[in-house]
C-alpha positions in Angstrom: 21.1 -214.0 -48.7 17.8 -215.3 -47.0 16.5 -213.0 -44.2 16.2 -214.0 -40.9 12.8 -214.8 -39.4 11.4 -213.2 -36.3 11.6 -215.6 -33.5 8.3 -216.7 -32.4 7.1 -215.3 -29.1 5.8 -217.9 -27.1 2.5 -217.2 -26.0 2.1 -216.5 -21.8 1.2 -219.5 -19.7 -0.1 -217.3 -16.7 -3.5 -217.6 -17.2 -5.2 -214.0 -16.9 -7.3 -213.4 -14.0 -11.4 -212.7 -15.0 -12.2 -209.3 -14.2 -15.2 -208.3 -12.0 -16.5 -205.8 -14.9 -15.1 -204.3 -18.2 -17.9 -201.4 -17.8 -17.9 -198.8 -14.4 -21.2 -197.3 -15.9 -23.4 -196.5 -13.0 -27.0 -198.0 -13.1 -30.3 -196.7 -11.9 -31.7 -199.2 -9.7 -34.9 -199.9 -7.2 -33.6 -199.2 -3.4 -35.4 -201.8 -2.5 -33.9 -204.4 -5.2 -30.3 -203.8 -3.0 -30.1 -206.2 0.1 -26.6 -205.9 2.7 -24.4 -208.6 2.1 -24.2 -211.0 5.5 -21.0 -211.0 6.0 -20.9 -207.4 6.4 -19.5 -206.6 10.1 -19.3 -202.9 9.8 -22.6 -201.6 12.0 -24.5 -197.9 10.7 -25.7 -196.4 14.1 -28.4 -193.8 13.8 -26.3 -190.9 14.6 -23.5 -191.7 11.7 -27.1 -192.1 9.3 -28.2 -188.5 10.7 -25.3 -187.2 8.8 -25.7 -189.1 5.9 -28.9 -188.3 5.6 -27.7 -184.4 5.6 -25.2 -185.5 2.9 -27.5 -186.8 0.3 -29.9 -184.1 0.9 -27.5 -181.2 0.4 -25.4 -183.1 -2.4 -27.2 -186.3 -3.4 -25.0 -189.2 -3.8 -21.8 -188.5 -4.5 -20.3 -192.2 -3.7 -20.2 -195.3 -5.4 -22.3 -198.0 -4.0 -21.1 -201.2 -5.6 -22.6 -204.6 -5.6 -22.5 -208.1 -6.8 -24.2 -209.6 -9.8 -27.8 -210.0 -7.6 -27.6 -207.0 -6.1 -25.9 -207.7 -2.4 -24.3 -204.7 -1.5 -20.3 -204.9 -1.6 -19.8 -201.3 -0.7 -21.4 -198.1 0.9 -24.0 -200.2 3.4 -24.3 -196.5 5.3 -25.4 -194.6 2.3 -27.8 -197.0 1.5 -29.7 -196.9 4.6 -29.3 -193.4 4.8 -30.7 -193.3 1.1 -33.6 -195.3 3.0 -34.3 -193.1 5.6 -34.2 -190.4 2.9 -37.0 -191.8 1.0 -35.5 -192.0 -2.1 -36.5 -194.8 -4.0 -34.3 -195.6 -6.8 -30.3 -195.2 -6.6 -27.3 -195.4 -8.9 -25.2 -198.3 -8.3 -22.5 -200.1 -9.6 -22.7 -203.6 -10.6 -19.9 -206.1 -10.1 -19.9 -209.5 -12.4 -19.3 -211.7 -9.3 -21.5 -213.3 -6.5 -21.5 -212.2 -3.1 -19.2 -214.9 -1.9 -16.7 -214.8 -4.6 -13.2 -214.0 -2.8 -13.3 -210.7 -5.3 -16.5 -209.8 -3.6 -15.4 -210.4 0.0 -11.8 -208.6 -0.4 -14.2 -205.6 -1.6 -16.0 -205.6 1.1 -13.3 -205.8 3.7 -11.0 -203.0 1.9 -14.1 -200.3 1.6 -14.6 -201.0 5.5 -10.6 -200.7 6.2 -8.7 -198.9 3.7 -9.3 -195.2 4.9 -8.1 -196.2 8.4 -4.4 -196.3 6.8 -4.7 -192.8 6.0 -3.3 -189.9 7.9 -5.0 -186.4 8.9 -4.0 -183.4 9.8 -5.7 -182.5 13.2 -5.1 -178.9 13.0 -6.4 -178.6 9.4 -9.7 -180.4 9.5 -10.2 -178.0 13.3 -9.6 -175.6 11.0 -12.6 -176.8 8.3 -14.9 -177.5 11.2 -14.4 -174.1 13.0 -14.8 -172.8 9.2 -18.1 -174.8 8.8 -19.6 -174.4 12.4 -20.3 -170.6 11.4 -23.5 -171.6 9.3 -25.1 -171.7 12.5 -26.8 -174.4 14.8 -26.4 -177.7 12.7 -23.9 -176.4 10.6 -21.8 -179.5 11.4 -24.9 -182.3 10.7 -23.2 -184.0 7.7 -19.4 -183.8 8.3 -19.7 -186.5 11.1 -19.2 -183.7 14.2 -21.5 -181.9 16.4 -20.9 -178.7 18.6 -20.0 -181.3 21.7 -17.3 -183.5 19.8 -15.9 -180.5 17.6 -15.4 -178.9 21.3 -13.7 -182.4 22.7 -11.8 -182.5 19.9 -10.2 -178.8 20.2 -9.5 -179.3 23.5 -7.3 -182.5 22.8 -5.3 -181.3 20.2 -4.9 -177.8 20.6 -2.4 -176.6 23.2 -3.9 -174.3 26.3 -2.6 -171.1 24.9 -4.9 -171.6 22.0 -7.8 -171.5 24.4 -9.2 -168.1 25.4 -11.1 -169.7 28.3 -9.9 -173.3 29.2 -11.7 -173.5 32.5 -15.5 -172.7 30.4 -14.6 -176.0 29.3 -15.6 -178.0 32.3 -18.3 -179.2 30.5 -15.7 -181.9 28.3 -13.1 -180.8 30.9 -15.0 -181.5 34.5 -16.2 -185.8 32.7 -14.6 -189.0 34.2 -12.9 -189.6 30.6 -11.0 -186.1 31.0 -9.9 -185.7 34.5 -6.3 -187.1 34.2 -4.8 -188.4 37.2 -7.9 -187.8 38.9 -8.9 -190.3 41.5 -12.2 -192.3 41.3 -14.4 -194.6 43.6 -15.1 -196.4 40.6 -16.7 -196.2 37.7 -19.3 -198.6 34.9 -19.6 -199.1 31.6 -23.2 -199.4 30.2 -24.0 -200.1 26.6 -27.1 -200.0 24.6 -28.7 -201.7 21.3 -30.5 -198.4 20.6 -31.5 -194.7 21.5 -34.5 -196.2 22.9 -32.1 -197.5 25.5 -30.5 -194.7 26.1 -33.2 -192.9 27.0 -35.0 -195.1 29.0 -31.9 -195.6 31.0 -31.5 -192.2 32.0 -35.2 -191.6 32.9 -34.9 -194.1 35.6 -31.4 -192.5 36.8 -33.5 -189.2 37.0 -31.2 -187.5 33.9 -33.5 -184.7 32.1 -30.9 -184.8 29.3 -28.9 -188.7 28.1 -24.9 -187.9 28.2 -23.1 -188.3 25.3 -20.1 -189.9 26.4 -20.2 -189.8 30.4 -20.8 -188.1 33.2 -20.8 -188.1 37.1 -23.4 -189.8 39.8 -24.7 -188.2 41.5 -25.0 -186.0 38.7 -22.9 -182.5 38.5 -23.5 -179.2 36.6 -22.4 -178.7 33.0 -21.2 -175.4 31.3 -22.5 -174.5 28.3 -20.5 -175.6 25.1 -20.6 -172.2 23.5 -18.8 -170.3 26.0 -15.8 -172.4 25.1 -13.9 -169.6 22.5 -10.4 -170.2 20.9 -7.9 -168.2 19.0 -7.2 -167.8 15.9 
């Protein structure tokens, strides 16, 4: 009796999409041979680069900077002009087997700038890291993307008032426009600047000795120091 024969499997009529790359081995390449893709909306202001900068000079790069075929940066526009400011002049990169406008390319670009916002944090853990980290001393927090001032705002915010040994030395985030809840006000304006430069040319007119961070009074009114803020725990 004559075996059967294996049906024949017809092959798949889905074509199979080209991939980008078969190979995620880093290259070294010239800084200078990189160039920011022109589509990309995402702006790098000094401060974010100041603790960028801290980052690749305590831990180098740790982040993939990917980019298409030529060399236009897809992803990690921030750590390359940090990697600028740093001085360095060569930098490990991935390279993509696409061009810059290739609908691959773009939808990169687009998810590296928006992804992490879907993601959820703890508030009280990360106050936690930062109180942790903020014992190295002045500057302890340059590179984690806080500063004495915001770590301080952002205590006050999400920490309850029993957590706060002294909740009135916080009049320096406590006693601004943007924290007085309820509070009435004349009025109040909205200034913004294309640089530091700005900033602090702004303020020497006004008469400030010291450009606010985020707002402040006029005419202008005392501010506490930061440090005598202490919580618990």
């Amino acid at each position: 009796m004559a075996s059967k024969k294996p049906a024949a499997v017809a092959p798949s009529s889905s074509p199979r999409k080209k991939k980008a790359t078969s190979n995620f081995a880093a290259e070294i390449v010239a800084i200078e041979s990189l160039r920011p893709h022109p589509r990309n909306y995402r702006e790098h202001p000094e401060d974010q680069i100041a603790h960028l900068v801290e980052s690749l000079k305590t831990f180098g790069i740790y982040r993939n900077v990917v980019v298409a075929r030529d060399g236009t940066i897809l992803a990690g526009h921030g750590v390359v002009k940090a990697a600028k400011q740093a001085k360095l002049a060569r930098i490990p990169v991935i390279r993509l087997n696409v061009s810059p406008e290739d609908p691959a390319a773009l939808k990169l670009l687009v998810g590296d700038n928006e992804v992490e916002h879907l993601g959820d944090r703890d508030d009280r853990l990360l106050s936690e890291l930062l109180k942790e980290i903020q014992k190295d001393g002045p500057g302890g927090l340059l590179g984690t993307g806080f500063d004495e001032k915001m770590l301080a705002a952002f205590l006050m915010v999400t920490r309850p008032q029993s957590e706060i040994a002294d909740f009135d030395a916080a009049a320096a985030w406590a006693g601004m426009p943007e924290y007085n809840a309820g509070e009435q006000r004349f009025s109040y304006l909205v200034v913004s600047f294309r640089n530091e430069a700005g900033v602090r040319d702004f303020c020497k007119k006004l008469g400030f000795k010291d450009a606010p961070k985020r707002a402040t009074w006029w005419p202008p009114e005392p501010r506490n120091d930061l440090k005598s803020v202490r919580f618990e725990g």
